[in-house]
PQR file with spaces between the fields and no chain letter, atoms N, CA, C, O and H, PARSE charges and radii, in Angstrom:
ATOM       1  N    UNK     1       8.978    6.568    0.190 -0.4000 1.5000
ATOM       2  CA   UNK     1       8.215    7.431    1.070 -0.0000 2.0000
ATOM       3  C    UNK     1       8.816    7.355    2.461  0.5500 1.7000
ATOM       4  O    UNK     1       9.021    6.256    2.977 -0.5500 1.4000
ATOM       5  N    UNK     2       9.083    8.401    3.032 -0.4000 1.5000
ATOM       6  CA   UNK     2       9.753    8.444    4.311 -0.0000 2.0000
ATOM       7  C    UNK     2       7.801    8.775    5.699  0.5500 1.7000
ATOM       8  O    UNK     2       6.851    9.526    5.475 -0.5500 1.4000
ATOM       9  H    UNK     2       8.916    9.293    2.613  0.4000 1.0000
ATOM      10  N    UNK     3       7.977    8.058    6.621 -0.4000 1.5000
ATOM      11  CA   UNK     3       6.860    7.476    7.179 -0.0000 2.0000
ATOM      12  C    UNK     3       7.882    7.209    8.670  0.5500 1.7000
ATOM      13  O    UNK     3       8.579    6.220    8.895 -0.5500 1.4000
ATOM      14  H    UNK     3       8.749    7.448    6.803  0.4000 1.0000
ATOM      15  N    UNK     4       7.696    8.429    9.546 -0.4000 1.5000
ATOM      16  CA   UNK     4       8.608    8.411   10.998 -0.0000 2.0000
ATOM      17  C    UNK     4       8.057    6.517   11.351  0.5500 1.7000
ATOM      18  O    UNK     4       6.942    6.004   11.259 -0.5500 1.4000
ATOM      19  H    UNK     4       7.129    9.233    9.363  0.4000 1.0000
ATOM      20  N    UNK     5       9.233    5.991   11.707 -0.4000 1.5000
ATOM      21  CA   UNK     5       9.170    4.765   12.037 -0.0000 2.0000
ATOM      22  C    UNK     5       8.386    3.566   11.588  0.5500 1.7000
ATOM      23  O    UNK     5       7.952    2.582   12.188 -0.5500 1.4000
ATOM      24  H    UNK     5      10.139    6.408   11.782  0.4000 1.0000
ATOM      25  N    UNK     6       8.334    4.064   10.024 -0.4000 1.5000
ATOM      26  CA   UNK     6       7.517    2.982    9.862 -0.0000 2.0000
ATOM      27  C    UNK     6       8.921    2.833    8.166  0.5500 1.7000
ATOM      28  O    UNK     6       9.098    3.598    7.218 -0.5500 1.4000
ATOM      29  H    UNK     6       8.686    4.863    9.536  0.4000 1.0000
ATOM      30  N    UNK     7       9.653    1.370    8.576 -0.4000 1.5000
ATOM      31  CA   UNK     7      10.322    0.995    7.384 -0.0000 2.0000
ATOM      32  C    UNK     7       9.891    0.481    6.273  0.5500 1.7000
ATOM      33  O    UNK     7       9.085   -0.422    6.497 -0.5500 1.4000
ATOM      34  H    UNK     7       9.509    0.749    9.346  0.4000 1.0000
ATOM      35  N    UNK     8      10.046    0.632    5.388 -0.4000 1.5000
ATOM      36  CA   UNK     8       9.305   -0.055    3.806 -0.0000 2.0000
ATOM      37  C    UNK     8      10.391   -0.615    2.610  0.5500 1.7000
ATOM      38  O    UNK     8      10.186   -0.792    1.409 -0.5500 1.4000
ATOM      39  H    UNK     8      10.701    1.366    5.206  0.4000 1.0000
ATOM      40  N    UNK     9      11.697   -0.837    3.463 -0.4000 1.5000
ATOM      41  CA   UNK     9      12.936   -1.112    2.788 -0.0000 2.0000
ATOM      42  C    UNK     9      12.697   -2.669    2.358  0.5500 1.7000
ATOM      43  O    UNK     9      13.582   -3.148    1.649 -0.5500 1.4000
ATOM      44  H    UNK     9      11.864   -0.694    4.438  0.4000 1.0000
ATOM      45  N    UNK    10      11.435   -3.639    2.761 -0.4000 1.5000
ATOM      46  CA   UNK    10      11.221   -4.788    2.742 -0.0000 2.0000
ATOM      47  C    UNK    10      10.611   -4.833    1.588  0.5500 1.7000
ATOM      48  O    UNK    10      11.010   -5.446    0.599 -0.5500 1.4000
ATOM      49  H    UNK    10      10.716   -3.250    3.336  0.4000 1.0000
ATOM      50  N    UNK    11       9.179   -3.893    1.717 -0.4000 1.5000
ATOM      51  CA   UNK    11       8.853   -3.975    0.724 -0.0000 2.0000
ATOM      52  C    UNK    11       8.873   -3.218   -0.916  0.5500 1.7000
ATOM      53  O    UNK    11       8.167   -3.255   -1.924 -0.5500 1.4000
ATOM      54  H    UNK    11       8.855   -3.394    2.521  0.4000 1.0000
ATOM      55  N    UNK    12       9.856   -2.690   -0.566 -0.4000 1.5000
ATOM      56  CA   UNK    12      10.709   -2.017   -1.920 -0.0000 2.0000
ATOM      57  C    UNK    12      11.355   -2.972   -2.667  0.5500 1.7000
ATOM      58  O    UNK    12      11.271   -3.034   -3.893 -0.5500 1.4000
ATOM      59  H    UNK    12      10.429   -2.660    0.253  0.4000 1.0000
ATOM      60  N    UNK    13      12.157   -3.908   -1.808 -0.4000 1.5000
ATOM      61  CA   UNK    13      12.769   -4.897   -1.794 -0.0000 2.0000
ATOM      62  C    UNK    13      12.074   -6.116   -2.741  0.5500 1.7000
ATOM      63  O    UNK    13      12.466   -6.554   -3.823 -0.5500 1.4000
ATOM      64  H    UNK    13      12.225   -3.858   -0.811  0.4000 1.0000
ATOM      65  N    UNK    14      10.937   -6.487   -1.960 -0.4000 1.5000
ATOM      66  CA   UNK    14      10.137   -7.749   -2.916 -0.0000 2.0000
ATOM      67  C    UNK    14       9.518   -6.959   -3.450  0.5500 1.7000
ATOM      68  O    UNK    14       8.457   -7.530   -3.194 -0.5500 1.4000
ATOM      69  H    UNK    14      10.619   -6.132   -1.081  0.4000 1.0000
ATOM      70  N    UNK    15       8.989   -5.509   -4.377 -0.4000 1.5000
ATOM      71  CA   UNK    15       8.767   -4.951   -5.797 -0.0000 2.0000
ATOM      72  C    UNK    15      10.210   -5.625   -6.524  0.5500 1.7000
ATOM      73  O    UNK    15      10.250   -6.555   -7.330 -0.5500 1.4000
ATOM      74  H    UNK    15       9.851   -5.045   -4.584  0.4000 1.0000
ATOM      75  N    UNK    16      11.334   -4.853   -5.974 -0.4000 1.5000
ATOM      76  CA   UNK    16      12.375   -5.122   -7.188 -0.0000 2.0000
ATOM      77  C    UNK    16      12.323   -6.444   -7.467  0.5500 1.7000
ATOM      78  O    UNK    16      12.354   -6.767   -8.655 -0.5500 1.4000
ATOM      79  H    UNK    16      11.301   -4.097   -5.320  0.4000 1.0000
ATOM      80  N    UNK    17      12.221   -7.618   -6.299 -0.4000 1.5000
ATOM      81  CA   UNK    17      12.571   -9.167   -7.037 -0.0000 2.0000
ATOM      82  C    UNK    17      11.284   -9.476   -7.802  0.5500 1.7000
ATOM      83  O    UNK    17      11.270  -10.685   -8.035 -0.5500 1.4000
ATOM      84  H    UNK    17      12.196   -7.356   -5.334  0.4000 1.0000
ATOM      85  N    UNK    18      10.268   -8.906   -8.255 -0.4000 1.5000
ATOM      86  CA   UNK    18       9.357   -9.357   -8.980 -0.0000 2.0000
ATOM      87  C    UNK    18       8.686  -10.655   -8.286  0.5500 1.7000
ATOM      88  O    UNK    18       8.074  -11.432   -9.018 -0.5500 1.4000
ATOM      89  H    UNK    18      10.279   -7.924   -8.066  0.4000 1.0000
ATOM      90  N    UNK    19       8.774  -10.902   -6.975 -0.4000 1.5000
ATOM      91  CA   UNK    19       8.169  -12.258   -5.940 -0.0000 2.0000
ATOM      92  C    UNK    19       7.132  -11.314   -5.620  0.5500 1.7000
ATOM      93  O    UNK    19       7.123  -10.287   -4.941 -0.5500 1.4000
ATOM      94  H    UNK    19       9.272  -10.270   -6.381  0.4000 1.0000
ATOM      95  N    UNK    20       5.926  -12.167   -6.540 -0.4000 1.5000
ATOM      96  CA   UNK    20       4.660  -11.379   -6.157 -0.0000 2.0000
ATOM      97  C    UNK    20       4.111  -12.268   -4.773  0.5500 1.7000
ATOM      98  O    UNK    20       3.203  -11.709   -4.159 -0.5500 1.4000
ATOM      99  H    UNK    20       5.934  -13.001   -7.091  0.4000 1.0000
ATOM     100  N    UNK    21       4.469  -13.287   -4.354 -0.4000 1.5000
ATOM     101  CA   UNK    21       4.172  -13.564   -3.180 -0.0000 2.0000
ATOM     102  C    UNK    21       5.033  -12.843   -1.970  0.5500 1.7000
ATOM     103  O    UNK    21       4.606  -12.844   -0.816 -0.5500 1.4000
ATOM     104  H    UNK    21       5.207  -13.742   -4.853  0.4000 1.0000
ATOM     105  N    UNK    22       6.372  -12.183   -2.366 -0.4000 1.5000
ATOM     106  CA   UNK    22       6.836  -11.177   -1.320 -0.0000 2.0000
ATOM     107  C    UNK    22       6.191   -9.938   -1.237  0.5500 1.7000
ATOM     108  O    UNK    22       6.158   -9.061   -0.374 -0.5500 1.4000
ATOM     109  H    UNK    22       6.719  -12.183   -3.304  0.4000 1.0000
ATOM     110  N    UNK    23       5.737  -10.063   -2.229 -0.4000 1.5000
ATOM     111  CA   UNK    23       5.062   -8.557   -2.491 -0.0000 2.0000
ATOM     112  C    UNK    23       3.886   -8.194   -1.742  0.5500 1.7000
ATOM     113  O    UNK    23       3.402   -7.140   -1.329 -0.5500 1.4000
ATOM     114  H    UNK    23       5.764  -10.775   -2.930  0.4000 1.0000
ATOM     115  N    UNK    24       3.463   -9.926   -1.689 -0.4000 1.5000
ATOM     116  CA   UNK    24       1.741   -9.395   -1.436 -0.0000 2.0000
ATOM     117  C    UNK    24       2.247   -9.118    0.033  0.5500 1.7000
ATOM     118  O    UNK    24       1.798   -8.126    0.607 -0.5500 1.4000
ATOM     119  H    UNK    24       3.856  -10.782   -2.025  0.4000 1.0000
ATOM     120  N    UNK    25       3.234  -10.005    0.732 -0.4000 1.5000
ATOM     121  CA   UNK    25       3.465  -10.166    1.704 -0.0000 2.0000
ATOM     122  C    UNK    25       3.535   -9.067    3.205  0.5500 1.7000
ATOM     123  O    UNK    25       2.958   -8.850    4.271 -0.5500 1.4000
ATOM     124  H    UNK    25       3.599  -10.811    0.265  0.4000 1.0000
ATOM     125  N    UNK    26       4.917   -8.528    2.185 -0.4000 1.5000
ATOM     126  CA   UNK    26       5.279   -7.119    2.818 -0.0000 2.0000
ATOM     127  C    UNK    26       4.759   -6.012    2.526  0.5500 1.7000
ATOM     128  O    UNK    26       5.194   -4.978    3.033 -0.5500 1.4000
ATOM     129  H    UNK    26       5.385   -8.705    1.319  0.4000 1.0000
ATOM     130  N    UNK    27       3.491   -6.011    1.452 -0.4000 1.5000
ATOM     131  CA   UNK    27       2.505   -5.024    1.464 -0.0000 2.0000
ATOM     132  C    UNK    27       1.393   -5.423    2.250  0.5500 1.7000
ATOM     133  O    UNK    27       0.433   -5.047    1.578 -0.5500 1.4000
ATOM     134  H    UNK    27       3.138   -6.851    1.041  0.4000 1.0000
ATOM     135  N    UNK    28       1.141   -5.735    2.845 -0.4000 1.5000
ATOM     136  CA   UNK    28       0.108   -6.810    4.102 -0.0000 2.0000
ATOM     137  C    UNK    28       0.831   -5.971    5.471  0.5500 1.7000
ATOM     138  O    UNK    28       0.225   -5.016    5.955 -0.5500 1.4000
ATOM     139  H    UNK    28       1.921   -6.040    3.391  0.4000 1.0000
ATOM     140  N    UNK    29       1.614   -6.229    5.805 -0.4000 1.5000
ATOM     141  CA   UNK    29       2.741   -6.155    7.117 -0.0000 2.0000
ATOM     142  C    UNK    29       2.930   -4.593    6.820  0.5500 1.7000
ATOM     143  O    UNK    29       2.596   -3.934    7.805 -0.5500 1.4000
ATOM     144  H    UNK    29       2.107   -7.006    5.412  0.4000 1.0000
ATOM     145  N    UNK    30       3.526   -3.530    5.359 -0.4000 1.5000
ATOM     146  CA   UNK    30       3.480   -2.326    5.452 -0.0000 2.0000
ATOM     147  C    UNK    30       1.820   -1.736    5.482  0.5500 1.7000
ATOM     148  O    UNK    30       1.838   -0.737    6.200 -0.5500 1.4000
ATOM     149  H    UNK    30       3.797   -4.065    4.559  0.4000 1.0000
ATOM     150  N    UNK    31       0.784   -1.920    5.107 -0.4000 1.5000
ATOM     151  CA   UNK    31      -0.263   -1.507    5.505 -0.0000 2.0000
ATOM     152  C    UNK    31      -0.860   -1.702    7.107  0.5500 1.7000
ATOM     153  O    UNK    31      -1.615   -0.928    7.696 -0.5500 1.4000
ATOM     154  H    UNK    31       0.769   -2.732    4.523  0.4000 1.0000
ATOM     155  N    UNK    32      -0.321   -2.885    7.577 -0.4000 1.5000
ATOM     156  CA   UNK    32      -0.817   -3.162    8.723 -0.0000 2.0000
ATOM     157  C    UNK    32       0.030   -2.322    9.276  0.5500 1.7000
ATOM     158  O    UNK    32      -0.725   -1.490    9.779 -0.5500 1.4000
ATOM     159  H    UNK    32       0.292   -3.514    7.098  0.4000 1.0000
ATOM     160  N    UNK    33       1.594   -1.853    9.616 -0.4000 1.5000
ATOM     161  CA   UNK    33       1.933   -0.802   10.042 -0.0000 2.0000
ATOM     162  C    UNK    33       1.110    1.086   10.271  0.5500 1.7000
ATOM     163  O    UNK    33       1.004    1.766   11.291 -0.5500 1.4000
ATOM     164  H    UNK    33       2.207   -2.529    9.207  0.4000 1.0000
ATOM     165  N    UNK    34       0.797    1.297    9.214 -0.4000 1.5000
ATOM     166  CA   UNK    34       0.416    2.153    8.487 -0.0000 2.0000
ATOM     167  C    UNK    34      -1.332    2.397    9.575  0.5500 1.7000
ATOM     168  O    UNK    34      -1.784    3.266   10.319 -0.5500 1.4000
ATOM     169  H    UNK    34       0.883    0.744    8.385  0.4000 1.0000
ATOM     170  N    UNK    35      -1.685    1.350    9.167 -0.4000 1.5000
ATOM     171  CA   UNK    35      -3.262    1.691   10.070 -0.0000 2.0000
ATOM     172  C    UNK    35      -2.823    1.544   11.045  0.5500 1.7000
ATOM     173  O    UNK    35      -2.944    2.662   11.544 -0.5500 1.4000
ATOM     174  H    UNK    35      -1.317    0.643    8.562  0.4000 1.0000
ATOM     175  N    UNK    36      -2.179    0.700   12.029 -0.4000 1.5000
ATOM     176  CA   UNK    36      -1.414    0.913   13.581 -0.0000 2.0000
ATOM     177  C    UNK    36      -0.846    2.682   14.052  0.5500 1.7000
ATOM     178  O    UNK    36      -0.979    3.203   15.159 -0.5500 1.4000
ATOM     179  H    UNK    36      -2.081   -0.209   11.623  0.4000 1.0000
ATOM     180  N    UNK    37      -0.118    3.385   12.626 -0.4000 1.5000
ATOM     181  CA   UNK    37       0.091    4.610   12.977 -0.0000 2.0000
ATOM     182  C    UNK    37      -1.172    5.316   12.730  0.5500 1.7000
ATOM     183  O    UNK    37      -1.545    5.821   13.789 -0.5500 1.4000
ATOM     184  H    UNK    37      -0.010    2.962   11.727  0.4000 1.0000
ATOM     185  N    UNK    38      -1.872    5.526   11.897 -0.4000 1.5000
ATOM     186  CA   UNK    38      -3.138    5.853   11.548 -0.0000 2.0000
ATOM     187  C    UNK    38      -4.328    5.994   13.033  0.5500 1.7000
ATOM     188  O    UNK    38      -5.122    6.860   13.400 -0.5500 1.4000
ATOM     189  H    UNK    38      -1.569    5.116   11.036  0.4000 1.0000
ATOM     190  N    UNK    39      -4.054    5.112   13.379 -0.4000 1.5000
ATOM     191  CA   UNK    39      -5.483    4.471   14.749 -0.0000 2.0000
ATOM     192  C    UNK    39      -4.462    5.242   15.838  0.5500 1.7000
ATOM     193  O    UNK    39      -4.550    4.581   16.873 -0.5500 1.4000
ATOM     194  H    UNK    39      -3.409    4.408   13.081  0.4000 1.0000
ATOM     195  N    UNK    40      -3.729    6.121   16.002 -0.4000 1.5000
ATOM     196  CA   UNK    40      -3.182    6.950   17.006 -0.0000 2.0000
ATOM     197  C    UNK    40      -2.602    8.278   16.380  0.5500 1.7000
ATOM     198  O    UNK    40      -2.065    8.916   17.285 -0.5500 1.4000
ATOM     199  H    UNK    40      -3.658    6.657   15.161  0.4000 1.0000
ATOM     200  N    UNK    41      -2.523    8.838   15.343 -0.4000 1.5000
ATOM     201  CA   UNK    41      -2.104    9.719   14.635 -0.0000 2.0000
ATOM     202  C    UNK    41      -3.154   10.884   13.962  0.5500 1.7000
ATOM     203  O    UNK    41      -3.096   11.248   12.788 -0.5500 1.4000
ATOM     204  H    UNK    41      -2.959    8.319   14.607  0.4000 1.0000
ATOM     205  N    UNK    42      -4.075   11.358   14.923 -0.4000 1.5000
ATOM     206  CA   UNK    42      -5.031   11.928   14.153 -0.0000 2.0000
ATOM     207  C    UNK    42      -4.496   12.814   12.656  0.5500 1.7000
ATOM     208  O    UNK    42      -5.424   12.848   11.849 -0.5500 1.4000
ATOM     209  H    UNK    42      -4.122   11.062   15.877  0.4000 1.0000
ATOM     210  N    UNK    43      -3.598   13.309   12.295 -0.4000 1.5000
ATOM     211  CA   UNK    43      -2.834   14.211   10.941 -0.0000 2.0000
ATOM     212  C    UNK    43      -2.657   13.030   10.024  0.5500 1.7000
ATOM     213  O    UNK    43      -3.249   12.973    8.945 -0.5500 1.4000
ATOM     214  H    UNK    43      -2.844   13.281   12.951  0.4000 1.0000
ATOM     215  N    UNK    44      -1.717   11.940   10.517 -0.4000 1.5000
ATOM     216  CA   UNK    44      -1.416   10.920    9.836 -0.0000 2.0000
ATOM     217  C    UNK    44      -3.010    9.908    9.129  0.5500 1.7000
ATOM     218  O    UNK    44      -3.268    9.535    7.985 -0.5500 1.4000
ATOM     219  H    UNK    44      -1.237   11.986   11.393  0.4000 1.0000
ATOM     220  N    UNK    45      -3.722    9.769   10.356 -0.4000 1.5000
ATOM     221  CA   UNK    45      -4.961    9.093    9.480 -0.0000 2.0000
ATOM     222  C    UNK    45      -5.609    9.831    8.389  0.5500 1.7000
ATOM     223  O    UNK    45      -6.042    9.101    7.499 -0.5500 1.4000
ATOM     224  H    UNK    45      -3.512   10.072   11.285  0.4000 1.0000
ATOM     225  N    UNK    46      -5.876   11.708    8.152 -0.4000 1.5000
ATOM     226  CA   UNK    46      -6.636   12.176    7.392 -0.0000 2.0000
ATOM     227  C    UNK    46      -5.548   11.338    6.223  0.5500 1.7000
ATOM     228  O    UNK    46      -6.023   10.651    5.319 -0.5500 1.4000
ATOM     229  H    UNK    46      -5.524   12.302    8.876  0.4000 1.0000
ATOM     230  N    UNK    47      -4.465   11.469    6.358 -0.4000 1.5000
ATOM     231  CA   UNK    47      -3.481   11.369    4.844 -0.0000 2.0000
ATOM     232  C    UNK    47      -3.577    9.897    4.415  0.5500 1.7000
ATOM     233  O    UNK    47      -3.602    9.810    3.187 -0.5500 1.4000
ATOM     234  H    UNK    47      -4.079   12.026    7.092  0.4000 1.0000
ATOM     235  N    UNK    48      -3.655    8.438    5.193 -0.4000 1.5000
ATOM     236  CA   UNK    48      -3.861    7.355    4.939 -0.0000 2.0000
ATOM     237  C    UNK    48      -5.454    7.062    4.486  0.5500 1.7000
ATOM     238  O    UNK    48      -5.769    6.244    3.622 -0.5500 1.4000
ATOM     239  H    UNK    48      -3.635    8.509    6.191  0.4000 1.0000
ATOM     240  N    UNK    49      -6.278    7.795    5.154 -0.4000 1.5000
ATOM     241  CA   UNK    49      -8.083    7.477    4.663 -0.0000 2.0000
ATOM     242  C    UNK    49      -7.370    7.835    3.116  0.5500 1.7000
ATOM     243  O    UNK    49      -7.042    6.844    2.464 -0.5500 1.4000
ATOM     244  H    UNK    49      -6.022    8.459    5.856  0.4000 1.0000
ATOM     245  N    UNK    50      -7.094    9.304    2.447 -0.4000 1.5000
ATOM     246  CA   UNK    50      -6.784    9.460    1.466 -0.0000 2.0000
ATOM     247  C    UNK    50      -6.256    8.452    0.375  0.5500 1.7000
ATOM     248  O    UNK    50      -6.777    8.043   -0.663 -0.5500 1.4000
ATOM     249  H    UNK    50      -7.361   10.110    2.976  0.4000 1.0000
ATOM     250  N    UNK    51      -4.957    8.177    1.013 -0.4000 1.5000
ATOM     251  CA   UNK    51      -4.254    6.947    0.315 -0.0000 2.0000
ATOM     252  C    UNK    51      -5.125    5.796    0.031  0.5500 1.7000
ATOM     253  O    UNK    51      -5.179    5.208   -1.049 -0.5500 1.4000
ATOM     254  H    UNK    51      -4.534    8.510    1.856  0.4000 1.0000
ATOM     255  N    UNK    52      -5.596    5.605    0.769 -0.4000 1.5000
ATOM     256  CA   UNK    52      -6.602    4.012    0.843 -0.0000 2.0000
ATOM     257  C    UNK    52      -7.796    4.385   -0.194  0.5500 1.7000
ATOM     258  O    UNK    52      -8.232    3.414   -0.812 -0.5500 1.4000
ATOM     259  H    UNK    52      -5.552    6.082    1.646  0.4000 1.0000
ATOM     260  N    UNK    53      -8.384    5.627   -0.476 -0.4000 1.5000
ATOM     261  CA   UNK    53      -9.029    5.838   -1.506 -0.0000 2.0000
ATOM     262  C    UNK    53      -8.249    6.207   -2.844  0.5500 1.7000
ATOM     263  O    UNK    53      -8.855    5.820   -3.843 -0.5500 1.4000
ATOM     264  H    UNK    53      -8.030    6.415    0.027  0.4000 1.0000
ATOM     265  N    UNK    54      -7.354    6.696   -3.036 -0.4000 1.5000
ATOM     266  CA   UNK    54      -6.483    6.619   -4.589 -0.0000 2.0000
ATOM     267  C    UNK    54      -6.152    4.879   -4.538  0.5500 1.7000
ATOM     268  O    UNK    54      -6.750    4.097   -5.277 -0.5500 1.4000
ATOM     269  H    UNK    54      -6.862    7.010   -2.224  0.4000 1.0000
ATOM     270  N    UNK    55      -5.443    4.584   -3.863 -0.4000 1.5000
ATOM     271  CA   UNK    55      -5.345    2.661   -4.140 -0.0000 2.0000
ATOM     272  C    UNK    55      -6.657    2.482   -4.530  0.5500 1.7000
ATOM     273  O    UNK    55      -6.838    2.906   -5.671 -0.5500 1.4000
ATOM     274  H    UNK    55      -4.958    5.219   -3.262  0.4000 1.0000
ATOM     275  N    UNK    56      -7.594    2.035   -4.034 -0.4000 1.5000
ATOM     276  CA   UNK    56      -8.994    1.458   -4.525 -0.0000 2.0000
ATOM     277  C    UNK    56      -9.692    2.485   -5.360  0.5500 1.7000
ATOM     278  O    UNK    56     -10.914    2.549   -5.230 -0.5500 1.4000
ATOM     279  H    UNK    56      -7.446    1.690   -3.107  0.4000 1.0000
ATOM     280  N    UNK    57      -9.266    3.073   -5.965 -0.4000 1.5000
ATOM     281  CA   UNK    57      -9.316    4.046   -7.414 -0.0000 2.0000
ATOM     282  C    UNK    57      -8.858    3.161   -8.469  0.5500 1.7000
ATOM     283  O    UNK    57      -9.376    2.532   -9.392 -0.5500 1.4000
ATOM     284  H    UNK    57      -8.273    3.021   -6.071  0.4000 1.0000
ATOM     285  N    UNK    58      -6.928    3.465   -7.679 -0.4000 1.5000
ATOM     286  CA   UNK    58      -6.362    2.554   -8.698 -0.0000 2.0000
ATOM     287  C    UNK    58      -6.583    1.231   -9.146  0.5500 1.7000
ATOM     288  O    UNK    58      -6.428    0.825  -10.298 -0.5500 1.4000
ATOM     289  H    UNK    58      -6.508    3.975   -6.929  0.4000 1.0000
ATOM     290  N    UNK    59      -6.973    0.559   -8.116 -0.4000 1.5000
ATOM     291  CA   UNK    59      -7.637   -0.491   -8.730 -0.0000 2.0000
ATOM     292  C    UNK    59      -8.856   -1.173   -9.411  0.5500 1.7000
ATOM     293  O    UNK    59      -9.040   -2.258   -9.963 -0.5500 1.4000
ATOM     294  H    UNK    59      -7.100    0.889   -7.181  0.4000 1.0000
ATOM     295  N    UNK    60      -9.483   -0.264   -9.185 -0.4000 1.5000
ATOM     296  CA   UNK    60     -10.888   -0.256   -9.991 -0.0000 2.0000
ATOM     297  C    UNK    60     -10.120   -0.022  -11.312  0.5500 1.7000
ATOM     298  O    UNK    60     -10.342   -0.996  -12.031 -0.5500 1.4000
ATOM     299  H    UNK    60      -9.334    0.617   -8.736  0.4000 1.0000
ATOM     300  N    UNK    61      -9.136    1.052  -12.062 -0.4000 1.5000
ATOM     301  CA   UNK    61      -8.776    1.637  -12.634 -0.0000 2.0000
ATOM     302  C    UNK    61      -8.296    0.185  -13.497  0.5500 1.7000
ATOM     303  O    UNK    61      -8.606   -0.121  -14.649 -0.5500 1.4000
ATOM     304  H    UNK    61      -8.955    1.843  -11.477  0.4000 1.0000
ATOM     305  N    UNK    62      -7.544   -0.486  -12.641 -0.4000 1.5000
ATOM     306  CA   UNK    62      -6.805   -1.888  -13.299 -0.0000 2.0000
ATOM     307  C    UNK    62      -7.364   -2.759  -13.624  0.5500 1.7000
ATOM     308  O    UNK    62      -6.940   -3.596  -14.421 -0.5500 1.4000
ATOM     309  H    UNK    62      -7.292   -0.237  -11.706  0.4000 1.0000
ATOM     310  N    UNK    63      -8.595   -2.770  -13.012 -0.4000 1.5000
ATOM     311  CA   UNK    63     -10.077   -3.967  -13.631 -0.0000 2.0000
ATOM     312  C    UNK    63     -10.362   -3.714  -14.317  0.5500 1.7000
ATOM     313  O    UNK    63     -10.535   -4.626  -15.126 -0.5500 1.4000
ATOM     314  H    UNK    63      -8.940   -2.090  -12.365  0.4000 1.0000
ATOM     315  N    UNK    64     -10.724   -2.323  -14.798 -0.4000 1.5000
ATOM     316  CA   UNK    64     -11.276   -1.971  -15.872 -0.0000 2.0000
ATOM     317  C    UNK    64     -10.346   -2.264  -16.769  0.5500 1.7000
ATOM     318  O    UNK    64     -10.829   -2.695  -17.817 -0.5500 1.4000
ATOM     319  H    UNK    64     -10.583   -1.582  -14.141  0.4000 1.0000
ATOM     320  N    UNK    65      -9.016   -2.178  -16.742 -0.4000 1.5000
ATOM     321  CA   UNK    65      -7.907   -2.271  -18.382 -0.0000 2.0000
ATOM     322  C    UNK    65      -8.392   -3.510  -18.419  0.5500 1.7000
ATOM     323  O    UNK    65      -8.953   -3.897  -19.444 -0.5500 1.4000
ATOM     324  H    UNK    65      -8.625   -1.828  -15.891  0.4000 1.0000
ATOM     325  N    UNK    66      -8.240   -4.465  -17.144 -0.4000 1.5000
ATOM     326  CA   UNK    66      -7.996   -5.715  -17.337 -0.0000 2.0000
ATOM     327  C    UNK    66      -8.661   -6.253  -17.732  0.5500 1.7000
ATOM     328  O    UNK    66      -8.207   -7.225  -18.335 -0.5500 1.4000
ATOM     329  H    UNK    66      -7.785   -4.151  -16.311  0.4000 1.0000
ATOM     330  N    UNK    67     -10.170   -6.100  -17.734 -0.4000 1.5000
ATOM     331  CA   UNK    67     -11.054   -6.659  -18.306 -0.0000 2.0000
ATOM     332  C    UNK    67     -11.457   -6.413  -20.023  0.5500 1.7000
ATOM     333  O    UNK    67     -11.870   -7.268  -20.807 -0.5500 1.4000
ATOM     334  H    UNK    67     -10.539   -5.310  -17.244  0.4000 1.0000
ATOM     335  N    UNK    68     -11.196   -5.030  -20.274 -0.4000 1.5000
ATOM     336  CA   UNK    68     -11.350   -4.686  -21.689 -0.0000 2.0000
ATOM     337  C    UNK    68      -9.887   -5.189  -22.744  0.5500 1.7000
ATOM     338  O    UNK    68      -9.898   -5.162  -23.974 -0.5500 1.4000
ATOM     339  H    UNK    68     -10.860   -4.336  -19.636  0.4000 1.0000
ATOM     340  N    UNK    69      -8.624   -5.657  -21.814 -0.4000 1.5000
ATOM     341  CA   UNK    69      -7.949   -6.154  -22.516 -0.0000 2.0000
ATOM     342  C    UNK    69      -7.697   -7.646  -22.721  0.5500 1.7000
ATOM     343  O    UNK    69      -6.592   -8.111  -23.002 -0.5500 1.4000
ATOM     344  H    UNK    69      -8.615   -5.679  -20.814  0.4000 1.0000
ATOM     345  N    UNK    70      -8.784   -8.337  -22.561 -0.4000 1.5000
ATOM     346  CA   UNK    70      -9.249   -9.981  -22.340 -0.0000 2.0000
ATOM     347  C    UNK    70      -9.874  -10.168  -23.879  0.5500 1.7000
ATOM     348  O    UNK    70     -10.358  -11.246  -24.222 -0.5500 1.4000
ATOM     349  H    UNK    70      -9.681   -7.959  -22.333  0.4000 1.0000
């Protein structure tokens, strides 16, 4: 995803090495970017409120497998 000044080459990076502690990491640091552009970007926040509701979709979405596949 291209995001004016906001890099995510880090956390592309710890997806590919499978370091779910990089992962959590630099998805922490790219969200905290993200609401920093958001909290001054009135266009940019309608599109992140969005995002932030498909993620917590998706993850409801993943509790649910996860739990029925236990």
């Amino acid at each position: 995803m291209k995001i004016d000044g906001i890099d995510d080459t880090a956390l592309r990076d710890a997806f590919a090495s499978g370091d779910e502690a990089a992962v959590e990491r630099e998805w922490n640091k790219w969200i905290a970017e993200l609401q920093a552009k958001a909290a001054t970007d009135p266009v940019f926040s309608v599109w992140f409120k969005e995002f932030c509701n498909d993620q917590e979709t998706l993850l409801r979405w993943d509790d649910v497998i996860s739990e029925k596949s236990q």
